[in-house]
C-alpha positions as semicolon CSV with decimal commas, in nm:
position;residue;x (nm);y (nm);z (nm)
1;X;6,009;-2,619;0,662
2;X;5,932;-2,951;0,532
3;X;6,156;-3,143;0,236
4;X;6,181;-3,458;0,174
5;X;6,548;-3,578;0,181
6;X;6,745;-3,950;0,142
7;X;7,023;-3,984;0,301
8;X;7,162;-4,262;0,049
9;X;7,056;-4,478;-0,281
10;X;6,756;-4,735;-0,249
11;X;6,400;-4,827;-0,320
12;X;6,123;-4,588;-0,195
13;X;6,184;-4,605;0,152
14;X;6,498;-4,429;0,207
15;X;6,219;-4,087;0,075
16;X;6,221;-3,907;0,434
17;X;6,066;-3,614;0,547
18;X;6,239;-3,361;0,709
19;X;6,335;-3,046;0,865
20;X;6,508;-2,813;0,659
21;X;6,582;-2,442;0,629
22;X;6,357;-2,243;0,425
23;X;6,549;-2,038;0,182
24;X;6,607;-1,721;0,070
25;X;6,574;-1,577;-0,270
26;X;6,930;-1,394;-0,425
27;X;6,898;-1,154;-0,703
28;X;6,650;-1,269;-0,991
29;X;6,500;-1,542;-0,807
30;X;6,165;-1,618;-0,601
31;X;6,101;-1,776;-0,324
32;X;5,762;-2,008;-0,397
33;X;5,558;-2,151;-0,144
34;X;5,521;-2,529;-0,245
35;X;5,130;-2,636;-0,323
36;X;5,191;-2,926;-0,536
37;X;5,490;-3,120;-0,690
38;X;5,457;-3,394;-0,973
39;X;5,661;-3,705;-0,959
40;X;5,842;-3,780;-1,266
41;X;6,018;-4,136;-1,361
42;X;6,328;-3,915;-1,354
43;X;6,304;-3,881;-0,994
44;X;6,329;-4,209;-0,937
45;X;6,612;-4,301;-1,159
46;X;6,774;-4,064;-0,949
47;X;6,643;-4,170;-0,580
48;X;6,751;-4,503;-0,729
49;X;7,139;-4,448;-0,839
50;X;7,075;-4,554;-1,155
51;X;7,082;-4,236;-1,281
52;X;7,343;-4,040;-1,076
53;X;7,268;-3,638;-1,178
54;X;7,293;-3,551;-0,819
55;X;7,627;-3,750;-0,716
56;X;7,612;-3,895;-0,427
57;X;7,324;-3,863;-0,112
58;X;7,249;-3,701;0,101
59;X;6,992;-3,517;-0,145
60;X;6,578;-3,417;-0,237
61;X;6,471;-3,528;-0,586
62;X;6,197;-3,392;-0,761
63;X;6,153;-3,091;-0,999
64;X;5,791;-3,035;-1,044
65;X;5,633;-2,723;-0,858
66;X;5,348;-2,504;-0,848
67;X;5,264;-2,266;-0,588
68;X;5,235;-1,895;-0,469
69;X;5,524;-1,660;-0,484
70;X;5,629;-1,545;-0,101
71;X;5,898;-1,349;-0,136
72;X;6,086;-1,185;-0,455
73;X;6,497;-1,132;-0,476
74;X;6,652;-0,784;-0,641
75;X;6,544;-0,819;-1,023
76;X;6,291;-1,071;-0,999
77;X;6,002;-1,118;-1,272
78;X;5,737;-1,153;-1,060
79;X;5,593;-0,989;-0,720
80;X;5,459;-1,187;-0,394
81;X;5,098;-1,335;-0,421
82;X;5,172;-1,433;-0,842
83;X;5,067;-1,815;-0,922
84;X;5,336;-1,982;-1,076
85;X;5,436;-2,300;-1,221
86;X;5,738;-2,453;-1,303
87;X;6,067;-2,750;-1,335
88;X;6,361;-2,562;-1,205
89;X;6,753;-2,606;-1,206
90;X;6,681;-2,965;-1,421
91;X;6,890;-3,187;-1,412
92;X;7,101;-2,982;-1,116
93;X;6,904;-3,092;-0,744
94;X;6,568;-2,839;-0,676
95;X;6,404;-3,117;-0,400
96;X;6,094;-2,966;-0,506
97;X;5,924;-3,212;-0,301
98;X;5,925;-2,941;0,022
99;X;5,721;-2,662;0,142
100;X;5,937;-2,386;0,025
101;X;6,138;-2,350;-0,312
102;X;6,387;-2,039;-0,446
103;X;6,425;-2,081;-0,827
104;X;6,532;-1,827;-1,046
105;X;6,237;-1,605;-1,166
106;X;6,330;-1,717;-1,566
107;X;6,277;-2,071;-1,493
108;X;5,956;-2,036;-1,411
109;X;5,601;-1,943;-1,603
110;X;5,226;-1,818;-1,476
111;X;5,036;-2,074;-1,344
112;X;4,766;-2,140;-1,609
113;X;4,407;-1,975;-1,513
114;X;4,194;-2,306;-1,584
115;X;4,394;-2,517;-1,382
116;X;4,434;-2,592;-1,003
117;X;4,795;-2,646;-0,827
118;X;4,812;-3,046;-0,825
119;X;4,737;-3,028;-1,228
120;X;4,975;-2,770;-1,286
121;X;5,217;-2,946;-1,096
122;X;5,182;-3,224;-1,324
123;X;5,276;-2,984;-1,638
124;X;5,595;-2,877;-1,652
125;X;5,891;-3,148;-1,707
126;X;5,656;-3,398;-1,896
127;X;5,476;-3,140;-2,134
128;X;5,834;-2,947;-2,171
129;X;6,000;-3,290;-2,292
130;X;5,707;-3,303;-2,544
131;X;5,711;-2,959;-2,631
132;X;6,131;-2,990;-2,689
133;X;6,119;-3,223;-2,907
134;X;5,804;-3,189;-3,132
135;X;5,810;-2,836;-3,176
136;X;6,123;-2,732;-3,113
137;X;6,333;-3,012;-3,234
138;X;6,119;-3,221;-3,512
139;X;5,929;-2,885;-3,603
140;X;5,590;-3,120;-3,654
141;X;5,346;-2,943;-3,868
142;X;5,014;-2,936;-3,972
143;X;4,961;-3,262;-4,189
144;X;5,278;-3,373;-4,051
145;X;5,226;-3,770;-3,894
146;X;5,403;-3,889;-3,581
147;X;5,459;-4,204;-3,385
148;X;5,424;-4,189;-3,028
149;X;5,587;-4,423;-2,774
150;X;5,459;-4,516;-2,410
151;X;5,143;-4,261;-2,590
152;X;4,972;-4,303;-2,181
153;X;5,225;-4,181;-1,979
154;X;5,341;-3,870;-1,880
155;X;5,546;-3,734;-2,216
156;X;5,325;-3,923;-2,409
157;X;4,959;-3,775;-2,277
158;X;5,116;-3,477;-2,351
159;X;5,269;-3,532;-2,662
160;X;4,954;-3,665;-2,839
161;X;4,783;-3,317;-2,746
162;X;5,057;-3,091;-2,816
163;X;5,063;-3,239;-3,176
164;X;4,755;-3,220;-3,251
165;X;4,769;-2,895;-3,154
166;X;5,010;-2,822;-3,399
167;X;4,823;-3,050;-3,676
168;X;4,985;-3,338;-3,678
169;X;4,834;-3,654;-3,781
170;X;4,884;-3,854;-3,432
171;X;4,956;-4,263;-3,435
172;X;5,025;-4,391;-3,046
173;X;5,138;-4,676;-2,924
174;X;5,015;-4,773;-2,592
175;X;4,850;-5,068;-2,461
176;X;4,469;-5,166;-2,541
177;X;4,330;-5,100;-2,191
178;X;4,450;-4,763;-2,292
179;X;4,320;-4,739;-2,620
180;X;4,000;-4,524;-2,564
181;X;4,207;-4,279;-2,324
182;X;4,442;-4,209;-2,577
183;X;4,187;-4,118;-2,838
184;X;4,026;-3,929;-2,621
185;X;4,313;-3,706;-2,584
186;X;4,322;-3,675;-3,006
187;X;4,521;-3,962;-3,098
188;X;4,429;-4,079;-3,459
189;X;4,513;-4,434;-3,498
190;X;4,642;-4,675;-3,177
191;X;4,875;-4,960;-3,211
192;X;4,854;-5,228;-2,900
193;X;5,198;-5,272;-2,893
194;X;5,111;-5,614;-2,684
195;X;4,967;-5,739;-3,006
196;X;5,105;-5,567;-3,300
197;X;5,460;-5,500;-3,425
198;X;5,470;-5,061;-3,492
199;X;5,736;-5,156;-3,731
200;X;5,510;-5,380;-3,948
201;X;5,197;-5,138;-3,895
202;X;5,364;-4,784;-4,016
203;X;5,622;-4,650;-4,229
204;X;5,716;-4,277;-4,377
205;X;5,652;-4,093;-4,116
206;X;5,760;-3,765;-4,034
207;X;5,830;-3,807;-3,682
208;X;5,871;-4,032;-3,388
209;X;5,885;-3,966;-3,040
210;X;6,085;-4,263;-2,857
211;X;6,061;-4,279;-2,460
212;X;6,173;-4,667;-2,480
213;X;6,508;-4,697;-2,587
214;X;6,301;-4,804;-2,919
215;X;6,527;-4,604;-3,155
216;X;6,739;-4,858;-3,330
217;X;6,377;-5,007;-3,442
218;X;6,234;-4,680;-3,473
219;X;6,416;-4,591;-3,743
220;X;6,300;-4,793;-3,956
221;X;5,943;-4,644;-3,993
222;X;6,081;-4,301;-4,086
223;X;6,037;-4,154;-4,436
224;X;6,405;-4,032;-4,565
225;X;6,444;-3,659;-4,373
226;X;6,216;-3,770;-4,096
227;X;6,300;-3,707;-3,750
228;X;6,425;-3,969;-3,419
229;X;6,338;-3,778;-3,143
230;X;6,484;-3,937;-2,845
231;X;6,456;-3,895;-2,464
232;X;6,576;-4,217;-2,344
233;X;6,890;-4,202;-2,579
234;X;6,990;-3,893;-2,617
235;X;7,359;-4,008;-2,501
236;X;7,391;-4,252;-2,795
237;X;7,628;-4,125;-3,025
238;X;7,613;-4,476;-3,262
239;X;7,273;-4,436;-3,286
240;X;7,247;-4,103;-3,397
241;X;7,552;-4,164;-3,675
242;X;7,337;-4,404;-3,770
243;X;7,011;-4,216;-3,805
244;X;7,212;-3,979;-3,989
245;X;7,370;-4,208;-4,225
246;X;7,032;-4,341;-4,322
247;X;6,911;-3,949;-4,426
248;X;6,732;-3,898;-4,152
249;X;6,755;-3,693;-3,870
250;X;6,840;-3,812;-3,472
251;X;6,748;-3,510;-3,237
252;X;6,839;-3,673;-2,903
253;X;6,656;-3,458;-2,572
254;X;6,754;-3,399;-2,275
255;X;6,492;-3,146;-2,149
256;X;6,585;-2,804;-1,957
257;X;6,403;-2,511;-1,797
258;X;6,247;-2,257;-2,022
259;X;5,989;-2,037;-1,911
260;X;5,876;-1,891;-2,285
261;X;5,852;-2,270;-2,363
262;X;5,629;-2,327;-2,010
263;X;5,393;-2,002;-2,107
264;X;5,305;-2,125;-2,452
265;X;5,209;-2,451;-2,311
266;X;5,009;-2,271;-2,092
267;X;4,798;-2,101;-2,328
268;X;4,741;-2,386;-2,479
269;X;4,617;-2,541;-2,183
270;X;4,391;-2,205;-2,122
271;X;4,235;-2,285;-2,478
272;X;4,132;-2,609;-2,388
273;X;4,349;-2,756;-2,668
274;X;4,600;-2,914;-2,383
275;X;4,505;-3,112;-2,062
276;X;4,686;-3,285;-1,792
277;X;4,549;-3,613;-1,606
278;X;4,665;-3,684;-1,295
279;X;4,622;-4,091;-1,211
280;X;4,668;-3,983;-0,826
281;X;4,751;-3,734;-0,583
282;X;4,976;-3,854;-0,239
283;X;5,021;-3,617;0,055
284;X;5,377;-3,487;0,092
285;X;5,443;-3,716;0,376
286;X;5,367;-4,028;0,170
287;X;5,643;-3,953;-0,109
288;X;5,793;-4,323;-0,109
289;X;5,448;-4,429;-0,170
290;X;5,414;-4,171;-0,486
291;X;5,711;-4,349;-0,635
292;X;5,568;-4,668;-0,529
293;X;5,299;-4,596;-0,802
294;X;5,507;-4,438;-1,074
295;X;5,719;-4,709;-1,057
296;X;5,479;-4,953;-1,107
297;X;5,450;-4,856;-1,477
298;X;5,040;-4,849;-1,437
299;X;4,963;-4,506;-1,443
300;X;4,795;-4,285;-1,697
301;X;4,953;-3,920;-1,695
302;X;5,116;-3,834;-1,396
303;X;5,118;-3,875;-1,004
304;X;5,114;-3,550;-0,764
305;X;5,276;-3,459;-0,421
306;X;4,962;-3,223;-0,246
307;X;5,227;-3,011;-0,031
308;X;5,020;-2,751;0,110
């Protein structure tokens, strides 16, 4: 099979395809055939060395799959021919960027009905982080408002929607060319951060949602019990003795596999109450160029590998 493989730390070039050994599933996992795989800033960090989950290369990066189940191991959840969707083995290596994946059955969901393989691909780490730390960490409720960093990206497109979803009162903070593409995905107020200071703009709210190391400012627009949800800092111990010592609360993410998580997020997507947008799709072969684009901080919602 194909996977794409670098064979040490660098810019997007040293992404190669390769030949590899397709796998086999052991007890309780599947063995997915590859259609799409989303491209997550993550991946790069890691392709990169700046972020060293993997240790050192030779490895494949990537998490994001969806695709068609091939093959089932002893105790599997799910039979040959089942759509499914998924980010497996985060942050351990997956190098879901190939033609065949085995991931354990639990660590994957049903591919939503509504949606093809390159937007489900696009789903499952982004929406997950969201879904972590709004629902599961802040709890955000109906009435409930929430500040939402980098609100065009991949988290953030998510994040707006799975708020709203949950009736939260939704204030993002994204740039003004992406203004109307925000609201369009539920958001209730917009701050250009290029032209307004968040901190000046808003204060008691009940929530915020930092992908930009903006916690120390953060903090400062949160009403006394309010939660610092943080995926950029989750490591920072000062800052979260900090958060604490003000009264509120520091809820620092770091987000993992969890296939109940994935399925609700799918119904919600099923509803029509959750949508993904995918900015572009590259063909497997073109990976370096896929991170070419992420990395270029431009892109609304995410950027998809077509494998198959």
């Amino acid at each position: 099979m194909r996977a794409v493989v670098q064979k040490s730390f660098g810019g997007p070039e040293v992404l190669q395809v390769a030949e590899a050994d397709k796998p086999a599933p052991l007890g309780g996992e599947v063995l997915v055939r590859v259609h799409a795989a989303g491209v997550n800033p993550v991946d790069l960090a890691v392709r990169a060395g700046v972020l060293p989950l993997l240790g050192e290369p030779p490895f494949g990066v990537g998490w994001d799959i969806s695709g068609v189940v091939e093959a089932v191991g002893p105790g599997a959840r799910f039979r040959p021919g089942d759509e499914v969707f998924g980010m497996p083995f985060f942050p351990r290596a997956a190098t879901a960027y190939a033609d065949y994946v085995a991931v354990p059955s639990r660590q994957v969901a049903r591919k939503p009905a509504s949606l093809d393989h390159v937007a489900a691909a696009s789903v499952p780490l982004a929406a997950l982080t969201a879904w972590q730390g709004l629902v599961d960490a802040a709890a955000l409720g109906e009435g409930q408002r929430v500040l939402i960093h980098r609100a065009a990206g991949g988290v953030g497109h998510f994040a707006i929607q799975i708020a709203k979803a949950h009736g939260a009162h939704v204030i993002a903070l994204t740039s003004a060319a992406n203004a109307d593409f925000v609201r369009e995905l539920g958001a209730d107020e917009v701050i250009d951060y290029r032209t307004t200071d968040f901190t000046e703009a808003v204060s008691g709210l009940d929530a915020v949602l930092d992908s930009n190391s903006e916690g120390e400012r953060s903090l400062s627009v949160l009403r006394p019990g309010g939660t610092l949800v943080s995926i950029m800092e989750h490591w920072n111990t000062e800052l979260a003795a900090r958060v604490e010592a003000e009264g509120r609360r520091f809820a620092g993410i770091s987000v993992e596999p969890d296939y109940a998580s994935l399925e609700a997020i799918a119904a919600l997507i099923d509803k029509g109450l959750v949508r993904p947008h995918v900015s572009e799709t590259v063909p497997l072969e073109e990976a370096a160029r896929a991170h070419e684009l992420v990395g270029s901080g431009r892109t609304r919602g995410k950027v998809v590998l077509t494998v198959a």
